[in-house]
Each structure stands twice: as structure tokens, then as C-alpha cells.
N, C-alpha and C positions, 0 to 999 in steps of 0.2 A: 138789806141796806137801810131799809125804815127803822128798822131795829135798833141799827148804831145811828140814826140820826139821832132818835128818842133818848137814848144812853146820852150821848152827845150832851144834848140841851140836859139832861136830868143834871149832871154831870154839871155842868159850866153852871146853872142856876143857883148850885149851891155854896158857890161863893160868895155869892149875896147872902143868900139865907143862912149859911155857916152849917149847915144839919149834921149832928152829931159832934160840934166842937165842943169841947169841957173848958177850956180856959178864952176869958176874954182876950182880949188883940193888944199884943204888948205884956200878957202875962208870961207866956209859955216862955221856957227856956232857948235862948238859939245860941245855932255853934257846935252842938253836943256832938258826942262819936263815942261807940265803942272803946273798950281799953280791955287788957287780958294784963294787968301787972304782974301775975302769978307765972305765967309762962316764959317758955326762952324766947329772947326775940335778939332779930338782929339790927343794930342800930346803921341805915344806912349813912353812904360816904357823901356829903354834895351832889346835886346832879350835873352830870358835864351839859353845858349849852350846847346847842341845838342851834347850827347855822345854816341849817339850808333856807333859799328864802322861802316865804309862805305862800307865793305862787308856785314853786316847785313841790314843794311838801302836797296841795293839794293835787296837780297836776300827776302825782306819781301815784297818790293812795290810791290802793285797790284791795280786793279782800282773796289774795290768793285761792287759785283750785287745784294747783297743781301739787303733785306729789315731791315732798322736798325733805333732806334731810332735817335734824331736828339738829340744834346747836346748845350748846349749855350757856344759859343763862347765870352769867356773871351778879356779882349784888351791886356792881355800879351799871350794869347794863339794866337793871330793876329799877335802881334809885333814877337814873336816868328818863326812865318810862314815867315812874307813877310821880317824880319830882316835879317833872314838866306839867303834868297832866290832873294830878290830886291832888296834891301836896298844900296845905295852908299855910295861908302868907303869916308872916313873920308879927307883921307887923297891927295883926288885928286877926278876928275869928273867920275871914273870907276866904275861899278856894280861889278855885281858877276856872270855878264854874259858875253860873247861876244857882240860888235855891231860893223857892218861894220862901218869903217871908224869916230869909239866914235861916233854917230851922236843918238843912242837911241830913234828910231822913235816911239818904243811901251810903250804905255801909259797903267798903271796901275787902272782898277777902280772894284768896289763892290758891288754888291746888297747883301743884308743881312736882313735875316728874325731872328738870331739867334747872334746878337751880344747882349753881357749881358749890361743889362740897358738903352740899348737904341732902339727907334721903329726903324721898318723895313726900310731902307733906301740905297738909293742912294750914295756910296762913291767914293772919289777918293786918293790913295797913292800918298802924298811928297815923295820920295826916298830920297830926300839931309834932312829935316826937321826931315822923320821919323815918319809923322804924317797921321790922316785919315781926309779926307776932306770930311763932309758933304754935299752934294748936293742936296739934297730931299730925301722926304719920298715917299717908296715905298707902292703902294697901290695894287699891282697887286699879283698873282700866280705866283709861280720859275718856278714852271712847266711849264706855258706857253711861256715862251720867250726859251725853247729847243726843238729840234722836236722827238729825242729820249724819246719813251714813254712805253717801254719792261722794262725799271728799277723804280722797285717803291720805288724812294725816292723822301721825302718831300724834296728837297736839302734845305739845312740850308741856305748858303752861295755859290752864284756864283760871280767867281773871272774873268773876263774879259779882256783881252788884245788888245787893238785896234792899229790899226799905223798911228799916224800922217806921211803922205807919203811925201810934202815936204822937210824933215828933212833929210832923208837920198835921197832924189832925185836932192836936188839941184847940189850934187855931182854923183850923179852916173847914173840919169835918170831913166829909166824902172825897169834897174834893183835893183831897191830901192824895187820892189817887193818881188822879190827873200829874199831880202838881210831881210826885216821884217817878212816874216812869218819865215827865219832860226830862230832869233834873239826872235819870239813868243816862239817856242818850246823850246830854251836852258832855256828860262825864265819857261816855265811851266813845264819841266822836275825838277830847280829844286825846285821849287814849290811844286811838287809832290814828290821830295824824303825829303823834310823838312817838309812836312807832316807826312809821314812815320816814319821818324827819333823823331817826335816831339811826334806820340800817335793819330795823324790824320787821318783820312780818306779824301780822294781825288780822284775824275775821272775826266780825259780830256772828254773835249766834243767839238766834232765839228761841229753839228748836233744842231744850234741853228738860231733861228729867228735874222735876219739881221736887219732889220727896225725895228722890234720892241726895239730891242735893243738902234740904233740909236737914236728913238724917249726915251729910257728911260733915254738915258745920257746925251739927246739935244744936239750932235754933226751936225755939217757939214757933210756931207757924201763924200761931194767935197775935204776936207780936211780930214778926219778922217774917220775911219771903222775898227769894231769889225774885227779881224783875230783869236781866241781864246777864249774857254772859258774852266776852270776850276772849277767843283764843289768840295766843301771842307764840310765835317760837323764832 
């Protein structure tokens, strides 16, 4: 425990001190995200509002353990999910989340065994488009790429969060670490209650294959790395 106090403090100090930033404060670009223009994607439909009140939505979230069938996942039942929950507002570069400094170093992607009409694949979320970007087809087991293996679910759909580190480091340095895994959770918290809200089932997981992952979404590891993963069915 001295260990992560020292982490801790090293960690929050260099906010101040900015160690390892390359651009001054106010240079660095914000707002960015991923794009696959070259790939199939699908353009989603609206997302349907979401009426449950927000005392009930928290009162019901739970991260299921029980063994349950898998349901196919609709692309207004997605649009639904990721509209409420990631989606950038219209009307300026802002989510629906926090991010230090606008800079949105966490990237949105998808493996899915259960989206309706289309094979098991590799995705990745537009926020500004609103779209799913196909990236391949997946050939493997859900089950393998997590190492939590007490819950037996076929997981339909694992929702993934990775940080491009850059993005938020050119201004803050180190502490771009801190600042993305905050910025993971607020995003899978509400992930997890617009599941909830929506008729979904969802459990965080943090107990998943690193590399494997890496290797499924052909990232850099030097620039990019899984911090998150969300199963949803």
C-alpha cells in the first residue's frame, strides 16, 4: 500500500510539473477520435429516449452473474446504448462525459458475436458521425480474450475502451494516465446505466487479455492500449 501511496503522489504531482508534456497548454488539438473512412460502417438510426427515471435506472443497475440467454443485438438497440452514453453533442466537440482538458484520449471499439444481420466482427464507434465502423471479422471465442471465467456467459458483445495516450499527454505529461483511465470509467459507468435504463444487461470487466486484444484491433501498443472493457448482452 506505500507503494500506491508514492504512485499516487508521483502521479498527481505532475500536473503541476507537466513531466513529459511536448505541447504548451492550449496548443494541443481537442475533440479528436479515430476514423476508418476506408471500411464498411454502419450509419446508425437516432437513439430512442431512455424514460426510466434516474432514481430507478440507478436503483436497478447490477452487473449480472447469472447464466442467461444471449439476445441479438439490434443497430437501434446499439444506437440506443452508445447514443445515450458516447455519442458527441451536436452542437460543439463535447460528449456526454468528462475529459481532462476536451482532449478524449479514449477510443470506442466492439467485438460482437450478436449484432442482428451481420457476422461476428471487429468494430469501431464514430461519436461525431454516429456510425459503427467495421474493421474485421471476428473468428475467435469472447470468452478468451477475458480472464474472469466464474461467470458463465456466452458474452454476446464486448464493448472495449482503449487510450490513445498522446492525446491527452501532449498537455499534461504522465499524468494523461490518471486522467484516461478517470475518463474510462465515467464513460463505462454511463454505458452501464443506459444499458440498464434501455432493457440491457452489462458487466464491467477488468480482468481481460491485453495483447490479445491489442492483436484483435491491430493497434500500436506504443500509442494505444485497451484500459476497459464492458460486456453488454
Amino acid at each position: 500500500m506505500l507503494f500506491l501511496s508514492h504512485l499516487h503522489a508521483d502521479l498527481r504531482q505532475t500536473l503541476a510539473t507537466r513531466r513529459g508534456a511536448t505541447a504548451n497548454i492550449g496548443e494541443a488539438p481537442t475533440g479528436a477520435h479515430k476514423v476508418y473512412p476506408r471500411m464498411p460502417h454502419i450509419t446508425l438510426p437516432s437513439p430512442e429516449h431512455l424514460s426510466m427515471p434516474f432514481s430507478d435506472t440507478i436503483n436497478k443497475r447490477k452487473s449480472p452473474t447469472e447464466k442467461e440467454s444471449i439476445l441479438p443485438f439490434s443497430v437501434q438497440r446499439i444506437s440506443t446504448l452508445f447514443g445515450n452514453s458516447l455519442k458527441r453533442h451536436k452542437e460543439s466537440s463535447r460528449r456526454q462525459y468528462p475529459s481532462g482538458g476536451n482532449f478524449y484520449p479514449v477510443e470506442v471499439y466492439m467485438v460482437t458475436k450478436a449484432l442482428e444481420g451481420y457476422p461476428p466482427s471487429v468494430i469501431h464507434y464514430d461519436p461525431t458521425a454516429h456510425r459503427l465502423e467495421i474493421l474485421s471479422r471476428f473468428e475467435g471465442d469472447m470468452q478468451s480474450l477475458i480472464r474472469e471465467q466464474p461467470v458463465e456467459l456466452a458474452y454476446g458483445t464486448l464493448v472495449v475502451f482503449t487510450s490513445v495516450w498522446k492525446r491527452t499527454g501532449a498537455k499534461y505529461g504522465d499524468f494523461a494516465y490518471l486522467l484516461a483511465l478517470l475518463e474510462a470509467g465515467h464513460m463505462a459507468q454511463n454505458l452501464l446505466l443506459s444499458a440498464t435504463a434501455s432493457g440491457s444487461n452489462a458487466r464491467p470487466i477488468m480482468g481481460f487479455f491485453d495483447q490479445k486484444i491489442i492483436d484483435l484491433l491491430d493497434i500500436d501498443p506504443e500509442e494505444e492500449q485497451p484500459v476497459y472493457t464492458v460486456a453488454v448482452w
